[in-house]
mmCIF file of the N, C-alpha and C atoms, coordinates in Angstrom:
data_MODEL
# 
_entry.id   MODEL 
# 
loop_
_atom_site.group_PDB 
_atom_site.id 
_atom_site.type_symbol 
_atom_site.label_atom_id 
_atom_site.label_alt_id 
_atom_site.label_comp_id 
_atom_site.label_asym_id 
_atom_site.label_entity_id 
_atom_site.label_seq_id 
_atom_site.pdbx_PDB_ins_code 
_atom_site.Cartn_x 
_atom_site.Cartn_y 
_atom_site.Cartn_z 
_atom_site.occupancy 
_atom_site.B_iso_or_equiv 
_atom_site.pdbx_formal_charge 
_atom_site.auth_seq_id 
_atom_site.auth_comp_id 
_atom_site.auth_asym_id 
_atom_site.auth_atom_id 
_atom_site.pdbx_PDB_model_num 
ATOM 1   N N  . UNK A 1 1  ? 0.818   -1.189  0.000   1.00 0.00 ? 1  UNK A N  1 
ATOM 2   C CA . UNK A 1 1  ? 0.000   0.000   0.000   1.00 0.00 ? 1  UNK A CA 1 
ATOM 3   C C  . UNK A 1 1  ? 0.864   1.256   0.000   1.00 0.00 ? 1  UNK A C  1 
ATOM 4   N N  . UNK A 1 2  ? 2.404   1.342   0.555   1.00 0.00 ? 2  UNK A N  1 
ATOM 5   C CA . UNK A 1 2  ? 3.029   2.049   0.284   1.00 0.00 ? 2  UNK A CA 1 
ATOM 6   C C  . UNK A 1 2  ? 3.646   2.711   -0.723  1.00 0.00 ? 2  UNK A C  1 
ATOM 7   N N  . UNK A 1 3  ? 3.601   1.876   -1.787  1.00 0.00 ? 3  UNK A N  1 
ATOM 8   C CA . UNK A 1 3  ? 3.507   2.292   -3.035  1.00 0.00 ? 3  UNK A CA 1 
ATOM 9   C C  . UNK A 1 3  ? 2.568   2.739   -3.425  1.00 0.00 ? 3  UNK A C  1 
ATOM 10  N N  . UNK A 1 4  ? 1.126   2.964   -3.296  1.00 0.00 ? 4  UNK A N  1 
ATOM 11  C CA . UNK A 1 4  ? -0.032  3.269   -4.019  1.00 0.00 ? 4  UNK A CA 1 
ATOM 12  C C  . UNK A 1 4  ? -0.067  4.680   -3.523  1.00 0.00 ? 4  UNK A C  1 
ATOM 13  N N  . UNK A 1 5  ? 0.206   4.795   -2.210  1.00 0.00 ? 5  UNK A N  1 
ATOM 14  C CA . UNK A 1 5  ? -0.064  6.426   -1.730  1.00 0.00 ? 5  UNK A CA 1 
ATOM 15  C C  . UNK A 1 5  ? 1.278   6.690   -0.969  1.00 0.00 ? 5  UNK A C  1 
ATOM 16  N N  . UNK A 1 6  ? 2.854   6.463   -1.162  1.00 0.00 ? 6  UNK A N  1 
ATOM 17  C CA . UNK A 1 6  ? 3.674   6.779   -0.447  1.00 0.00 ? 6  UNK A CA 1 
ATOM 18  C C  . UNK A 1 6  ? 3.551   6.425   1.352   1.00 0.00 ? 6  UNK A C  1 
ATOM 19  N N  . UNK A 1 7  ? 4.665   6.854   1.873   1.00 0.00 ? 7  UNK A N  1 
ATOM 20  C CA . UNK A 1 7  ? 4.917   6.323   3.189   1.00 0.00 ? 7  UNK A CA 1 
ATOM 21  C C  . UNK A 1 7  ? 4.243   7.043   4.250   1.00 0.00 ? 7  UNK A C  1 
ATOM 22  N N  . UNK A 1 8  ? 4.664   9.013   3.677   1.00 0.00 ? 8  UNK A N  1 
ATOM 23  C CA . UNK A 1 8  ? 3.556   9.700   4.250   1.00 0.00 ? 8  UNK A CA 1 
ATOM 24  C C  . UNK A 1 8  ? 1.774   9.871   4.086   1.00 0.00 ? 8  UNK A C  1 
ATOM 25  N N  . UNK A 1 9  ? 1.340   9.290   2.891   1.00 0.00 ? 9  UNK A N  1 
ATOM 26  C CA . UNK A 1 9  ? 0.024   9.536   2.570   1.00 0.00 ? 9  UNK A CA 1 
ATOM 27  C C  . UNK A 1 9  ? -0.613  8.495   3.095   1.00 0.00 ? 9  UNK A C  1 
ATOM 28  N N  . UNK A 1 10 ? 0.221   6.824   3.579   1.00 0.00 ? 10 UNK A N  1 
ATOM 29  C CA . UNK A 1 10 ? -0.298  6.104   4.229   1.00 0.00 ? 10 UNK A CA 1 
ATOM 30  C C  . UNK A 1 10 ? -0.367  6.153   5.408   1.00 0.00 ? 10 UNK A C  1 
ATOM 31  N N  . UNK A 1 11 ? 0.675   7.088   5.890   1.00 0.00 ? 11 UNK A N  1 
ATOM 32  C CA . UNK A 1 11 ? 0.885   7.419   7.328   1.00 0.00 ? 11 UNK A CA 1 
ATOM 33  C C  . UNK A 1 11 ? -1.073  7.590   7.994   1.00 0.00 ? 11 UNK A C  1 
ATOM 34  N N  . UNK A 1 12 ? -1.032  8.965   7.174   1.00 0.00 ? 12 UNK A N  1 
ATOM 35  C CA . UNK A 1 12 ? -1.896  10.102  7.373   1.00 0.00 ? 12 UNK A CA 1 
ATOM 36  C C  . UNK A 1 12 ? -3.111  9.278   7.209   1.00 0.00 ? 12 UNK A C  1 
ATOM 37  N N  . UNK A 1 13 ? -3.500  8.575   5.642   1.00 0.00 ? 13 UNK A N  1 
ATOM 38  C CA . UNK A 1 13 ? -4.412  7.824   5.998   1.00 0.00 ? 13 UNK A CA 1 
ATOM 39  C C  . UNK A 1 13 ? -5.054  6.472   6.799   1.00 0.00 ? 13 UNK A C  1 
ATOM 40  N N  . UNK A 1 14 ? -3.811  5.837   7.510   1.00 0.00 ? 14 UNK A N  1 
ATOM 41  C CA . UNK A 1 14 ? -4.419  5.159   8.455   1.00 0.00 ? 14 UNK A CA 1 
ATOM 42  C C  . UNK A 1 14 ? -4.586  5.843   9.794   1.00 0.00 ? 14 UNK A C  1 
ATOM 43  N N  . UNK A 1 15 ? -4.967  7.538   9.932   1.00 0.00 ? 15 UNK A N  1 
ATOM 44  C CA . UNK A 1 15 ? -5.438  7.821   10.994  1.00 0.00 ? 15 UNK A CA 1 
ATOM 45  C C  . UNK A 1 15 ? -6.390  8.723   10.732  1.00 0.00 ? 15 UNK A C  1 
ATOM 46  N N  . UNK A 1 16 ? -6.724  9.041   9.505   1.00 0.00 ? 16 UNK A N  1 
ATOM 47  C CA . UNK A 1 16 ? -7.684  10.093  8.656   1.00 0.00 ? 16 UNK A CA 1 
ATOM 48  C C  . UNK A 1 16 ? -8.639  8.982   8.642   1.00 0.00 ? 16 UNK A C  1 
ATOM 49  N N  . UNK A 1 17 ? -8.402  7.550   7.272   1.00 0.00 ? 17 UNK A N  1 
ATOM 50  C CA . UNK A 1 17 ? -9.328  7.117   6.851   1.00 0.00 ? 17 UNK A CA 1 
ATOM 51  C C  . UNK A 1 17 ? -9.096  5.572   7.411   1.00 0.00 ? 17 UNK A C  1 
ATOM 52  N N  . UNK A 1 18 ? -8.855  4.996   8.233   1.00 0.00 ? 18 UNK A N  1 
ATOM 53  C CA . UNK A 1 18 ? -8.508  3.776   8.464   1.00 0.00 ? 18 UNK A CA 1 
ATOM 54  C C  . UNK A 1 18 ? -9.365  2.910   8.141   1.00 0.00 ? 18 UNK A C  1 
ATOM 55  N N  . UNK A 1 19 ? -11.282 3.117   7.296   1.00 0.00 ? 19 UNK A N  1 
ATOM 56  C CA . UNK A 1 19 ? -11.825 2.061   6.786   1.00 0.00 ? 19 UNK A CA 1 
ATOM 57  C C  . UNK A 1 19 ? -11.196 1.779   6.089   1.00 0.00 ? 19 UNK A C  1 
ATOM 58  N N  . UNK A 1 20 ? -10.448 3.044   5.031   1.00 0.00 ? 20 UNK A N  1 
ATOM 59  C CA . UNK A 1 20 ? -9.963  2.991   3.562   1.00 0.00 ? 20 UNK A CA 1 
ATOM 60  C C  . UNK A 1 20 ? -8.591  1.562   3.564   1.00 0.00 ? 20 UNK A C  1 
ATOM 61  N N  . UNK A 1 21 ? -8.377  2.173   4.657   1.00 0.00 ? 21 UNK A N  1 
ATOM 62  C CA . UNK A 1 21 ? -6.648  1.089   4.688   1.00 0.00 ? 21 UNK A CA 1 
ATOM 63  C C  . UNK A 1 21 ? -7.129  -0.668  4.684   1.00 0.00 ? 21 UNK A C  1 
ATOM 64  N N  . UNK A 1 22 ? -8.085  -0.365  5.679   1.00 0.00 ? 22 UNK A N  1 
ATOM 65  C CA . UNK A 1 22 ? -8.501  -1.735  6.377   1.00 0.00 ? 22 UNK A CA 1 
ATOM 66  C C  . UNK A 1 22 ? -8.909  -2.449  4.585   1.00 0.00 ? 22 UNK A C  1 
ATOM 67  N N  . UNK A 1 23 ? -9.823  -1.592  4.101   1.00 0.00 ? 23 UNK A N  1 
ATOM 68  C CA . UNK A 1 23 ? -10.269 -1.952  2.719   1.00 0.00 ? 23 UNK A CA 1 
ATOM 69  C C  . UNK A 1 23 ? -9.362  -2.639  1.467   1.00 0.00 ? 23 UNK A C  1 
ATOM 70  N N  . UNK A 1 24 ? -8.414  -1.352  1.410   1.00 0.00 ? 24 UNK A N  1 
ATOM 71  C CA . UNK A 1 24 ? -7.209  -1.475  0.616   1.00 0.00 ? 24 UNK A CA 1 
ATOM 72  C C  . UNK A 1 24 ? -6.682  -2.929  0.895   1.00 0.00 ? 24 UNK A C  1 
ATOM 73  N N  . UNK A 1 25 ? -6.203  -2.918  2.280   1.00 0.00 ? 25 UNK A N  1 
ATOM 74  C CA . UNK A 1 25 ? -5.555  -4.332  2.854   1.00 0.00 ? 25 UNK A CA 1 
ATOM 75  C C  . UNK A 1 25 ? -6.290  -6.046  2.164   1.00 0.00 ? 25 UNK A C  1 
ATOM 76  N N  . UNK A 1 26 ? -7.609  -5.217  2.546   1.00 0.00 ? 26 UNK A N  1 
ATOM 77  C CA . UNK A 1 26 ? -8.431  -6.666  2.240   1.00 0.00 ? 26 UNK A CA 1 
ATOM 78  C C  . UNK A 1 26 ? -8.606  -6.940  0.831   1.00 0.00 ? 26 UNK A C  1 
ATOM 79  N N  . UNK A 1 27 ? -8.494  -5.803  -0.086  1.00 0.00 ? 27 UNK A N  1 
ATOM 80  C CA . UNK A 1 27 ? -8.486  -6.017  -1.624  1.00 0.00 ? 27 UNK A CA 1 
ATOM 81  C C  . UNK A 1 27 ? -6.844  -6.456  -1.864  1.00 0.00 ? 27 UNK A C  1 
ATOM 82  N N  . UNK A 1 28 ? -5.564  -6.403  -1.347  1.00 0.00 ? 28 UNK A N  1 
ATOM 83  C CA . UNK A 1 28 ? -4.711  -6.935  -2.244  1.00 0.00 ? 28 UNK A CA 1 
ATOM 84  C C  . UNK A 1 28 ? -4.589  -8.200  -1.015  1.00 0.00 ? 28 UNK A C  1 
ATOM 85  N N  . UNK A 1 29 ? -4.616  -8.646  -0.235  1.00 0.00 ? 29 UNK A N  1 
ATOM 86  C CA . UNK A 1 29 ? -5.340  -10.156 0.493   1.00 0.00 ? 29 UNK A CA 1 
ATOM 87  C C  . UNK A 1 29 ? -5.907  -10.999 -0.844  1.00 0.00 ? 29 UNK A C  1 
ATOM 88  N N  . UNK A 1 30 ? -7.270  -10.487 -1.095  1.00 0.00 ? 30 UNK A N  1 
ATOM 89  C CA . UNK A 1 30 ? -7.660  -10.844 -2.182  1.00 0.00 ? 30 UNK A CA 1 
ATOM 90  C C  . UNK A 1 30 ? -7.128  -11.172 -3.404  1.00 0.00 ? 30 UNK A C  1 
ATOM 91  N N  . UNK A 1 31 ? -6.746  -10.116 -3.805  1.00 0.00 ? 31 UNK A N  1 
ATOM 92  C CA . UNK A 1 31 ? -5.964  -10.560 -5.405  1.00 0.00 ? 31 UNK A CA 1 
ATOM 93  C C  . UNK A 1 31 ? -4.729  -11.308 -5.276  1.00 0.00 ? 31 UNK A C  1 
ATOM 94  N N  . UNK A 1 32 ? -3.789  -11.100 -4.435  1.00 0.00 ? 32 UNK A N  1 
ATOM 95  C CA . UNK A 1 32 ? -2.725  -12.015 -3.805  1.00 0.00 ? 32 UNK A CA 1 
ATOM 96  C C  . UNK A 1 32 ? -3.244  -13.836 -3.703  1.00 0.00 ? 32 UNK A C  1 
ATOM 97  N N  . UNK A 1 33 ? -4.224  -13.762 -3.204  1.00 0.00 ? 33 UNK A N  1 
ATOM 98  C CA . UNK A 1 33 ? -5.197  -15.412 -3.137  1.00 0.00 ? 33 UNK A CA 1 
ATOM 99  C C  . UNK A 1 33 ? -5.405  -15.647 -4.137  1.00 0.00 ? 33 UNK A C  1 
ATOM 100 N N  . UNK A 1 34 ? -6.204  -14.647 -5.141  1.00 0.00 ? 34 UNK A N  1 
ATOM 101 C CA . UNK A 1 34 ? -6.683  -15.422 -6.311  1.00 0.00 ? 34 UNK A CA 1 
ATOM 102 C C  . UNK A 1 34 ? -5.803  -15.559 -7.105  1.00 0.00 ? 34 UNK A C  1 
ATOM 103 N N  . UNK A 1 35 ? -4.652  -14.710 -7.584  1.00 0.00 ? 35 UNK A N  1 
ATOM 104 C CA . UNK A 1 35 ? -3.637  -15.041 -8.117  1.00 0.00 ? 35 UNK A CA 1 
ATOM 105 C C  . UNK A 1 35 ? -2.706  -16.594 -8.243  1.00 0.00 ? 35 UNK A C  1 
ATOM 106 N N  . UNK A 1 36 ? -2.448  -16.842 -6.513  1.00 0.00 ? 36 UNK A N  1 
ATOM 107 C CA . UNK A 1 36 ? -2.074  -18.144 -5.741  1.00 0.00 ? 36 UNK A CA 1 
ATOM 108 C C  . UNK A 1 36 ? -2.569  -19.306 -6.223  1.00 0.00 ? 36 UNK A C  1 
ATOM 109 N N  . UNK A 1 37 ? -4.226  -18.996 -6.267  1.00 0.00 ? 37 UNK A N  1 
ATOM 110 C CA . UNK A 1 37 ? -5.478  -19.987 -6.895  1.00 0.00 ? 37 UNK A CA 1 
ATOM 111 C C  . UNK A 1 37 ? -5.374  -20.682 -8.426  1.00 0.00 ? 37 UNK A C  1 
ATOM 112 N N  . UNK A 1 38 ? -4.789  -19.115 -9.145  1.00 0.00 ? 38 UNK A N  1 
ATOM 113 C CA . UNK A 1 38 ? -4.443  -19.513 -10.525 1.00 0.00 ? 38 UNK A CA 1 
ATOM 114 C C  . UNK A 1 38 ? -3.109  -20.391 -10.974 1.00 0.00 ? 38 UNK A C  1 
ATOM 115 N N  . UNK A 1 39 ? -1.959  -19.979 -10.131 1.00 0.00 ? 39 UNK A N  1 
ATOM 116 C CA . UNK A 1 39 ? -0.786  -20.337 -10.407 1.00 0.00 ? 39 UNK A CA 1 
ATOM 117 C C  . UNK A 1 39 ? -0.834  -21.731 -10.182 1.00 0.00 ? 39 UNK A C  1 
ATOM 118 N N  . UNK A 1 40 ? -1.101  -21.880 -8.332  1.00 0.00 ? 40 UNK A N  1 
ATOM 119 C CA . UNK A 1 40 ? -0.290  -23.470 -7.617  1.00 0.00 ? 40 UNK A CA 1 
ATOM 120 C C  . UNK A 1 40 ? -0.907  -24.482 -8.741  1.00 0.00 ? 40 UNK A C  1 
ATOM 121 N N  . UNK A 1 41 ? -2.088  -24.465 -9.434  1.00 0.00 ? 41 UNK A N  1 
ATOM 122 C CA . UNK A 1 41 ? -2.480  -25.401 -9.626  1.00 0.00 ? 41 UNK A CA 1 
ATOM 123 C C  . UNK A 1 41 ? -1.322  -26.047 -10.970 1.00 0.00 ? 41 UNK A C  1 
ATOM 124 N N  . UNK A 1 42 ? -0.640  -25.209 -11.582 1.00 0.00 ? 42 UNK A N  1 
ATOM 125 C CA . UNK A 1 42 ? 0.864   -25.416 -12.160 1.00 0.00 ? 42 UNK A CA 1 
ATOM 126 C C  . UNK A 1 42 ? 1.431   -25.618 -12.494 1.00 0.00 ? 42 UNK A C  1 
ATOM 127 N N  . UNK A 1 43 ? 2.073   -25.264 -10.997 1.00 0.00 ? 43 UNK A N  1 
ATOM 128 C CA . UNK A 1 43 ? 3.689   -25.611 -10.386 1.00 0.00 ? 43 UNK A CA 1 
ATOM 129 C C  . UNK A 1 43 ? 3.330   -25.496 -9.082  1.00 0.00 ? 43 UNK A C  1 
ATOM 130 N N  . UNK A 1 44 ? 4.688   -26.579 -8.470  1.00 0.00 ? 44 UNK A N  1 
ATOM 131 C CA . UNK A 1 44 ? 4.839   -26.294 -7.107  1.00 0.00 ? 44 UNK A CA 1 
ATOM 132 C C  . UNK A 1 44 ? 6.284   -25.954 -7.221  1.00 0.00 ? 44 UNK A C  1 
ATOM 133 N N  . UNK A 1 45 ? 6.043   -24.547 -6.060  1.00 0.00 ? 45 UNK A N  1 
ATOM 134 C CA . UNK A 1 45 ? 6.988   -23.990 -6.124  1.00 0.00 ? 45 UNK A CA 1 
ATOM 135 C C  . UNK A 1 45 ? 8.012   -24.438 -4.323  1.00 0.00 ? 45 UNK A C  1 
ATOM 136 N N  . UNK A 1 46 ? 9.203   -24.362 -4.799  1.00 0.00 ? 46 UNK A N  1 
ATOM 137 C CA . UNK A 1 46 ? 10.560  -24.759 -3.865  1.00 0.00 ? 46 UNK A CA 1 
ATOM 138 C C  . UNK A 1 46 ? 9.787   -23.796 -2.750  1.00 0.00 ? 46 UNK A C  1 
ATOM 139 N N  . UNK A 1 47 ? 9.686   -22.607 -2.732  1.00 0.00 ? 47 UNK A N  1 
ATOM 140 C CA . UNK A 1 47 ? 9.789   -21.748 -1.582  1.00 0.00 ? 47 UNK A CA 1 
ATOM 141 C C  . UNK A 1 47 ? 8.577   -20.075 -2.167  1.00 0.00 ? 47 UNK A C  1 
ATOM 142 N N  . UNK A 1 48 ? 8.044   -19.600 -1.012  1.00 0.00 ? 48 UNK A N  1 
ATOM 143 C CA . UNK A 1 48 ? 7.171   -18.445 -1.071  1.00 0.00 ? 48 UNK A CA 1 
ATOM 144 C C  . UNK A 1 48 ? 8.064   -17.478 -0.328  1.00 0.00 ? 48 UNK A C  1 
ATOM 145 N N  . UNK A 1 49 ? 8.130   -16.891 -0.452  1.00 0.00 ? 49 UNK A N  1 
ATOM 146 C CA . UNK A 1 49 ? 8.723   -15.177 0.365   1.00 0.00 ? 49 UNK A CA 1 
ATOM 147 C C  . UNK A 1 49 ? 8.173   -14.222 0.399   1.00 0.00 ? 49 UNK A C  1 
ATOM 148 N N  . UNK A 1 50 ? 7.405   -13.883 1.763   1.00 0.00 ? 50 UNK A N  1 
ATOM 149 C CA . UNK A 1 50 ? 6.603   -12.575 1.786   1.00 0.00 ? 50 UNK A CA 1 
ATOM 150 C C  . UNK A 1 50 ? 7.001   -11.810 2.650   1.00 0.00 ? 50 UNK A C  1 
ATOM 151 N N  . UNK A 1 51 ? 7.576   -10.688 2.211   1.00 0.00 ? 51 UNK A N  1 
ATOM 152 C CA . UNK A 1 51 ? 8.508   -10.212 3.369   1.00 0.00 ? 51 UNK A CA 1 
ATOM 153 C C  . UNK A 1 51 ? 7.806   -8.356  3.322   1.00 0.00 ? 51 UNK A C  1 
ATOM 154 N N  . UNK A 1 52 ? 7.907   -7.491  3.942   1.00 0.00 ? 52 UNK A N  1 
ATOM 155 C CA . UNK A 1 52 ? 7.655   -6.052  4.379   1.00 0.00 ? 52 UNK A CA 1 
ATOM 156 C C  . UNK A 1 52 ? 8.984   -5.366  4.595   1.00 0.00 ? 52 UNK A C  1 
ATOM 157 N N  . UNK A 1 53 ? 9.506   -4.219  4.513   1.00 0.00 ? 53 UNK A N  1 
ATOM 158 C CA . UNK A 1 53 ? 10.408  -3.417  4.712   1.00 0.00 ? 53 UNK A CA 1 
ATOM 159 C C  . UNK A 1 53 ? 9.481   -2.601  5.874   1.00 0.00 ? 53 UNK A C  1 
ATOM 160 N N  . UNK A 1 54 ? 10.532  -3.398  7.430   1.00 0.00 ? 54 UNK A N  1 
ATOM 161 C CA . UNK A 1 54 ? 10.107  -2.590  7.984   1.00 0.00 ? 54 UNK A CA 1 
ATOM 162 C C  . UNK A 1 54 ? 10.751  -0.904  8.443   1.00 0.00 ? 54 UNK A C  1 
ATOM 163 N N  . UNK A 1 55 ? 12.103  -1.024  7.590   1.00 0.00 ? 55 UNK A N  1 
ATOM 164 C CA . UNK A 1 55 ? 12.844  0.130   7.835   1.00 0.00 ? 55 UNK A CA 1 
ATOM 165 C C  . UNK A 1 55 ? 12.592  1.237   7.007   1.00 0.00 ? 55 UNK A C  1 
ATOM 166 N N  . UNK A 1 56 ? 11.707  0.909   5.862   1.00 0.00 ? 56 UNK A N  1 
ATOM 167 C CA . UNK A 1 56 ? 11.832  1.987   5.014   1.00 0.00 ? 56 UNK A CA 1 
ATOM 168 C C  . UNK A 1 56 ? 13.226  2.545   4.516   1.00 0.00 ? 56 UNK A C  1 
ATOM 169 N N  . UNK A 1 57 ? 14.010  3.761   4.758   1.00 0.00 ? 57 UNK A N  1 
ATOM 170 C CA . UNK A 1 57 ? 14.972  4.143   3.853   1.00 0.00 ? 57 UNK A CA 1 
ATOM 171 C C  . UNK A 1 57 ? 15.851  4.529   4.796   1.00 0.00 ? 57 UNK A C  1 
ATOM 172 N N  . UNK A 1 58 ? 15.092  4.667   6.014   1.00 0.00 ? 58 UNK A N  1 
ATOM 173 C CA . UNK A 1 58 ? 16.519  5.657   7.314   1.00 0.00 ? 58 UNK A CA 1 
ATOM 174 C C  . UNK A 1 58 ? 15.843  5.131   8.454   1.00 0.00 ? 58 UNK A C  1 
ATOM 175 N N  . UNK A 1 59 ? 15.046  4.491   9.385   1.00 0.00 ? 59 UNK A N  1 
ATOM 176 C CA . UNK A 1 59 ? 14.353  4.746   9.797   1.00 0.00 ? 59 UNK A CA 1 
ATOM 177 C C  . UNK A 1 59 ? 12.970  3.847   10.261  1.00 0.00 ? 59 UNK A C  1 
ATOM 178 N N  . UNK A 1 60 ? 13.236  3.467   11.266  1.00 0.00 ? 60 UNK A N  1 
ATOM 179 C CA . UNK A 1 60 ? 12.211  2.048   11.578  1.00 0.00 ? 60 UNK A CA 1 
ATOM 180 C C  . UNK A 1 60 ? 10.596  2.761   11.167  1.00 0.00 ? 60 UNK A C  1 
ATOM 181 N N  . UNK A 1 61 ? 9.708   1.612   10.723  1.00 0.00 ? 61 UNK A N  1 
ATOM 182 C CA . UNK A 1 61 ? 8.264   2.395   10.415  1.00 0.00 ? 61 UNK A CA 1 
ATOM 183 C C  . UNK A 1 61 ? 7.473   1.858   11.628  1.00 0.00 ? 61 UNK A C  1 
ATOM 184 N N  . UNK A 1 62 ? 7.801   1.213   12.394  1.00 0.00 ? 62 UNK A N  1 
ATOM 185 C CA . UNK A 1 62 ? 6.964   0.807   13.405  1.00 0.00 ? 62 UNK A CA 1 
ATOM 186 C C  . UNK A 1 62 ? 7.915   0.894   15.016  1.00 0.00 ? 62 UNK A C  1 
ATOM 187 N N  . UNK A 1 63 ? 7.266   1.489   16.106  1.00 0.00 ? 63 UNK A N  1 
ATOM 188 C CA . UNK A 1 63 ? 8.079   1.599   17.118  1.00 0.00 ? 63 UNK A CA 1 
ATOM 189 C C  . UNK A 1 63 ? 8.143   0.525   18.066  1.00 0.00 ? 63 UNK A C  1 
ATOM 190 N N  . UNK A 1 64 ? 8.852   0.450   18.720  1.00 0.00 ? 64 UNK A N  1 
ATOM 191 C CA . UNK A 1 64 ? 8.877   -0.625  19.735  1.00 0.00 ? 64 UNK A CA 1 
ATOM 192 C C  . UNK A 1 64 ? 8.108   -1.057  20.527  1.00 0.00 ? 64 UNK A C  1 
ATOM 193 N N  . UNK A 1 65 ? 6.679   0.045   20.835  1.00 0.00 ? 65 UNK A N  1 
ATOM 194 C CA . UNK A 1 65 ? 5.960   -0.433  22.159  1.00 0.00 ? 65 UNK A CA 1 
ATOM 195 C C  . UNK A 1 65 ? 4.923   -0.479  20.888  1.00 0.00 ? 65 UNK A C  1 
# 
């Protein structure tokens, strides 16, 4: 989602619009599955990797507590 609206516009909107995020979240959930749905049937693949940058560029995006 950080790509769709940057680091600050997601900032802002998960405390402006947090249905919107919650939404957003659940639509690429979605397409991520159905995608999965289309592929495995296939190949099986060695290994999946789903990983998040939680540092962003300088700078942790989530705090400790």
């Amino acid at each position: 989602m950080r790509e769709w609206c940057g680091f600050e516009g997601l900032c802002l909107m998960m405390i402006d619009q947090p249905d919107l995020v919650a939404e957003m979240a659940g639509f690429w959930m979605e397409f991520v599955s159905a995608m999965f749905e289309r592929i495995l049937p296939h190949v099986v693949p060695d290994v999946v990797v789903i990983n998040e940058d939680m540092a962003y560029k300088a700078k942790a995006m989530i705090s400790r507590r």
